[in-house]
ROFI-58307 format. One line per 2 residues: number of its first residue (from 0); their letters; for each residue x, y, z of C-alpha. Coordinates in pm, 1 decimal, padded with zeros to 6 digits, always signed. Layout:
# ROFI-58307
NUM	a	X:Y:Z | ...
***
This chain:
# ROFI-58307
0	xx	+09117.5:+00561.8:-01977.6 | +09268.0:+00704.4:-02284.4
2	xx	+09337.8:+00560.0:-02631.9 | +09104.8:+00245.8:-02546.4
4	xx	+08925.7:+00097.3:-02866.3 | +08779.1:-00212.4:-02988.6
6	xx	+08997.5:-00536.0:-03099.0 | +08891.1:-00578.8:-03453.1
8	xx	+09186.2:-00682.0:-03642.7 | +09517.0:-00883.7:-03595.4
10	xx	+09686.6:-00464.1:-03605.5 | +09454.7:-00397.9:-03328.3
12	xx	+09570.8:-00699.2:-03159.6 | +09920.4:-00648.9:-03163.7
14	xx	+09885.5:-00296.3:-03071.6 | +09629.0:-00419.2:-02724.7
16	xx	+09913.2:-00657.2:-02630.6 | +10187.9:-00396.7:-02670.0
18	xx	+10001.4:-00127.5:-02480.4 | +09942.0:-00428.2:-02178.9
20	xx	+10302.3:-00582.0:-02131.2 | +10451.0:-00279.5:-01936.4
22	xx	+10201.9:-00370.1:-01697.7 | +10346.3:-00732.3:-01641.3
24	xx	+10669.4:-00579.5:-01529.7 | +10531.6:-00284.3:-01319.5
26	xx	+10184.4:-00370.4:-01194.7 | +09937.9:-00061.2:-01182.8
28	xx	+09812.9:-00013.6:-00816.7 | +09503.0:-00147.7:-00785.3
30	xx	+09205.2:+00137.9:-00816.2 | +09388.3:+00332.2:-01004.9
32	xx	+09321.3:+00461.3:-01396.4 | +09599.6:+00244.9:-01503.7
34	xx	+09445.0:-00048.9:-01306.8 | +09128.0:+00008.8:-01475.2
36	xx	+09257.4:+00073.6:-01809.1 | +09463.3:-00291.3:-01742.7
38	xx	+09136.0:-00477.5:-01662.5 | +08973.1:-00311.6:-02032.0
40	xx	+09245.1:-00441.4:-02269.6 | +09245.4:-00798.4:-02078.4
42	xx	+08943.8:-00792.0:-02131.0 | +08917.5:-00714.0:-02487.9
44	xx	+09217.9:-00929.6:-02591.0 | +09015.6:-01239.4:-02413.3
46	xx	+08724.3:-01158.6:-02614.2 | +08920.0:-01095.5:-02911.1
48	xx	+09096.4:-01434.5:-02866.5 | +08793.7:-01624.2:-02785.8
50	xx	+08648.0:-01537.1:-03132.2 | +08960.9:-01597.0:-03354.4
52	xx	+09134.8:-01851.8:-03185.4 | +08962.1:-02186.8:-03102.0
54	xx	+09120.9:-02397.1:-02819.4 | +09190.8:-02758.7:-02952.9
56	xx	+08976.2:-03004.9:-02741.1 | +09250.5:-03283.6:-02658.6
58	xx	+09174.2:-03606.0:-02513.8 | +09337.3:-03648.0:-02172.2
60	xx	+09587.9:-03872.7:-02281.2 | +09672.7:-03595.5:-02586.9
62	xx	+09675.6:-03357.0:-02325.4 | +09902.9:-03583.3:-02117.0
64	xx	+10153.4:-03701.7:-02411.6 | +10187.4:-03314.0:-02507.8
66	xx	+10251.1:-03205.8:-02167.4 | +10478.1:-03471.2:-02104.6
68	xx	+10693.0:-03347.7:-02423.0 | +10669.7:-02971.7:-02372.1
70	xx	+10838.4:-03043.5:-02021.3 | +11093.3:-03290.5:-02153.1
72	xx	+10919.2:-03601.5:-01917.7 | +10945.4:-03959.5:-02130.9
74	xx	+10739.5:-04273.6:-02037.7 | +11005.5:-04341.5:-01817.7
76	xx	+10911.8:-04016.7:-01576.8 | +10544.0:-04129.2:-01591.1
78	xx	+10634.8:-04450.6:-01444.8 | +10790.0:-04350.2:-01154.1
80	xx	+10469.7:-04114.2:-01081.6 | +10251.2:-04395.5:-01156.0
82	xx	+10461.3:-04631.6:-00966.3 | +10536.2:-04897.1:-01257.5
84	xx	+10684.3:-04914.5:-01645.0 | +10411.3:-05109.0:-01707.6
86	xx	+10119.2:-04913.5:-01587.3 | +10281.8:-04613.5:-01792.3
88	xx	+10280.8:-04810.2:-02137.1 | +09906.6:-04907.8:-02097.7
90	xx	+09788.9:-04540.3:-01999.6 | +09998.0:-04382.6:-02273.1
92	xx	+09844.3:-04645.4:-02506.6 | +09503.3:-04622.1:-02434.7
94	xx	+09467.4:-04953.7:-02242.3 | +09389.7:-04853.9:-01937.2
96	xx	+09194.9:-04575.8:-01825.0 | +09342.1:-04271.0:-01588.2
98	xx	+09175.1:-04339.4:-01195.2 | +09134.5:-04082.9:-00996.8
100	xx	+09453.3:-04149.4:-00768.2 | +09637.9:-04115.6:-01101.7
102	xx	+09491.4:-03779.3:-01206.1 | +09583.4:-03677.4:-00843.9
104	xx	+09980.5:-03805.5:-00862.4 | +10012.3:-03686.6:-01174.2
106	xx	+09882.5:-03316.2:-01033.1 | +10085.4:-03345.2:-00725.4
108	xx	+10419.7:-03461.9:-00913.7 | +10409.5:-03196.5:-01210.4
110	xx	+10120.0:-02991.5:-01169.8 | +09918.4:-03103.8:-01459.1
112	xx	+09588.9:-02957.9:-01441.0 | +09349.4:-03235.2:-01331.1
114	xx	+09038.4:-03057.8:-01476.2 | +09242.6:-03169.0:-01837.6
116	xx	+09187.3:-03512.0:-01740.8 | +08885.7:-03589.5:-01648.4
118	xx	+08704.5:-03559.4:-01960.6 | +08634.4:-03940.0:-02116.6
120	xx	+08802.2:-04069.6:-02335.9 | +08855.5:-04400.1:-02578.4
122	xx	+09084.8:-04676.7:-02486.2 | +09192.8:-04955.5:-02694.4
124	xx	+09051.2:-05308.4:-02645.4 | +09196.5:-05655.3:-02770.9
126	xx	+09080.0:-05764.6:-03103.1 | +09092.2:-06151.5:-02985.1
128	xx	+09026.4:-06173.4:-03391.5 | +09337.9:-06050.6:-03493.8
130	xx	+09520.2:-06013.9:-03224.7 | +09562.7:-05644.0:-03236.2
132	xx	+09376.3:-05338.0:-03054.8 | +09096.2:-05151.7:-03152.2
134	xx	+08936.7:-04798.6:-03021.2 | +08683.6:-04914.7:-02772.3
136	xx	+08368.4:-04658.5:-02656.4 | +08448.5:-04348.1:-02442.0
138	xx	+08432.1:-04461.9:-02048.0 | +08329.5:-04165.8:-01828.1
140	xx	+08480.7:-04080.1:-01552.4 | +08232.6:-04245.9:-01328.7
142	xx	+08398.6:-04562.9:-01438.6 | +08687.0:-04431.0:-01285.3
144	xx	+08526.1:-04295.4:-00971.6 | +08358.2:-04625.8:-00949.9
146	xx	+08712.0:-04895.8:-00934.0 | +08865.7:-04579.1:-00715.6
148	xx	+08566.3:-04645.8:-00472.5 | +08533.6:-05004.1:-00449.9
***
């Protein structure tokens, strides 16, 4: 494995990543050098990555709402997955919570990863006050799990 060294800077990065894409288009044979000398720079990109570059914790319905606009879906799209307009607008809005059946359309449908929304989350509750909505507490999923079982 020659020419292998650590990922220190953003040069060293750049330079890891251009010495790994060849091997996207012509995949090294596996136990082979070049095989091995694959696994060692995905291995210190990762690392490299995983110091520098912290993932963004979304909420599921951030991860949902961003997902929904990288693949060009609108409210619309979620409602026929869903089954209703109306169901759509209170998920999107934080009214009502993602079930379990939902999590599993909505990975079925378009492939969204389900382990992105599971996590709790807070959903708006009515302010009879004012009339308006408010963040309510973080349900866990075992709400969920719970109206999916009964």
């Amino acid at each position: 494995m020659n020419n292998i060294r650590p990922i220190k800077t953003a040069a060293d990065l750049e330079w890891a990543i251009g010495e790994i894409t060849p091997y996207f288009d012509n995949p090294p044979e596996q136990g082979t050098a070049e095989a091995d000398r694959f696994d060692v720079l995905a291995d210190l990109i990762e690392a490299y990555e995983n110091r520098h570059f912290t993932a963004e914790e979304l909420t599921p319905i951030d991860f949902l709402s961003g997902f929904m606009e990288m693949t060009g879906r609108k409210q619309s799209d979620l409602a026929e997955v869903l089954g209703s307009r109306s169901r759509a607008s209170e998920i999107l809005n934080r009214k009502r919570a993602l079930t379990v059946e939902m999590i599993f359309k909505l990975q079925e449908a378009w492939g969204v990863p389900p382990e992105c929304l599971v996590r709790p989350y807070t959903l708006a509750v009515a302010d009879c006050g004012s009339g308006g909505w408010r963040r309510a507490a973080s349900l866990p999923l075992a709400h969920n799990l719970s109206r999916a079982i009964v």
